[in-house]
C-alpha positions in Angstrom: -0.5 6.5 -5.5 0.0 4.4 -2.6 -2.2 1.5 -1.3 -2.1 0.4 2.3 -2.9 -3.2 3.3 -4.0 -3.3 6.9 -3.9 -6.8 8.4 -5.0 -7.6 12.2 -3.9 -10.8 13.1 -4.4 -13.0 16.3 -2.6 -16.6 16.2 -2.5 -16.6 12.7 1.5 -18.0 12.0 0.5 -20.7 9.5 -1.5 -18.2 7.7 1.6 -15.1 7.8 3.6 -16.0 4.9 1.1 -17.5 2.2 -1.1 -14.1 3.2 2.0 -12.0 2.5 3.2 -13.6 -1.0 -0.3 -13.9 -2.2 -1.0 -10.1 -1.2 2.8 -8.7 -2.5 2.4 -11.1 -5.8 -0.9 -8.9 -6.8 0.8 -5.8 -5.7 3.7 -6.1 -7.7 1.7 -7.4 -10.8 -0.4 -4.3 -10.6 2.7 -2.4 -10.6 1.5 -0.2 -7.5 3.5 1.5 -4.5 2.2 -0.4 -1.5 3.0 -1.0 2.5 1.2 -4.0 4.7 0.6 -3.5 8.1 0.8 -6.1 10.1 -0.9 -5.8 13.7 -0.4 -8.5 16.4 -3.1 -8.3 18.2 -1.5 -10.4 21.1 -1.1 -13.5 19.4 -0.1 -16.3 21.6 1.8 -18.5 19.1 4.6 -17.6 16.4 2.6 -15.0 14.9 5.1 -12.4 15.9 8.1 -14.1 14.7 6.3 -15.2 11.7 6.0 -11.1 10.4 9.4 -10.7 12.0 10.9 -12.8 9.4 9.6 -11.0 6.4 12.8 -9.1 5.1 10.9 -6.2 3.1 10.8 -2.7 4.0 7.0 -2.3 3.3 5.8 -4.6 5.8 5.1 -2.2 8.9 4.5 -4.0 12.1 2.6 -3.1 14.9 3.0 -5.3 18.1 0.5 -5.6 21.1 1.4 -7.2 24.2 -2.0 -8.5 24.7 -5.6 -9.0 22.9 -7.2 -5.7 22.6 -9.6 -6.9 19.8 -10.3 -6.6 16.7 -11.2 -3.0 16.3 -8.5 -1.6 18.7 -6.1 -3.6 16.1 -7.6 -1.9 13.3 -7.1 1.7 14.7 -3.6 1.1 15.3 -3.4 0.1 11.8 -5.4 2.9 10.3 -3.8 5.6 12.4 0.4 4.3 10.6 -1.0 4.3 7.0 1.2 6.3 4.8 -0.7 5.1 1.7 -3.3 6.9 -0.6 -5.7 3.8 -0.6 -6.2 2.0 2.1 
């Protein structure tokens, strides 16, 4: 079994790493298979960079290059999950 996070994000970079640790740290615990997937939804800020500097191969990122919304984001997302359980 494999869960899926999905994770929209618009000008979130402060919010990034404590989002991703707090999210992996249950993960792990549980002792599941997992991948996040991150999708900039245009963010003007660090955002971007912020999921750029996550070194782990189940982080899955999925870039636009300008606000489509949330739902458009969350399609994206959907439509790369590899996992049993989103």
């Amino acid at each position: 079994m494999k869960i899926a996070v999905v994770m929209p994000v618009y000008n979130e970079q402060h919010n990034i790493m404590p989002f991703y640790k707090r999210v992996t740290d249950v993960l792990k615990k549980i002792k599941v298979d997992y991948e996040i997937i991150f999708i900039d939804d245009g963010s003007r800020d660090h955002t971007l960079e912020k999921i750029k500097e996550i070194n782990d191969k189940k982080v899955i990122l999925i870039s636009f290059v300008k606000n489509y919304g949330k739902a458009a984001a969350l399609m994206a997302g959907f439509e790369a999950v590899k996992g049993d359980i989103v």
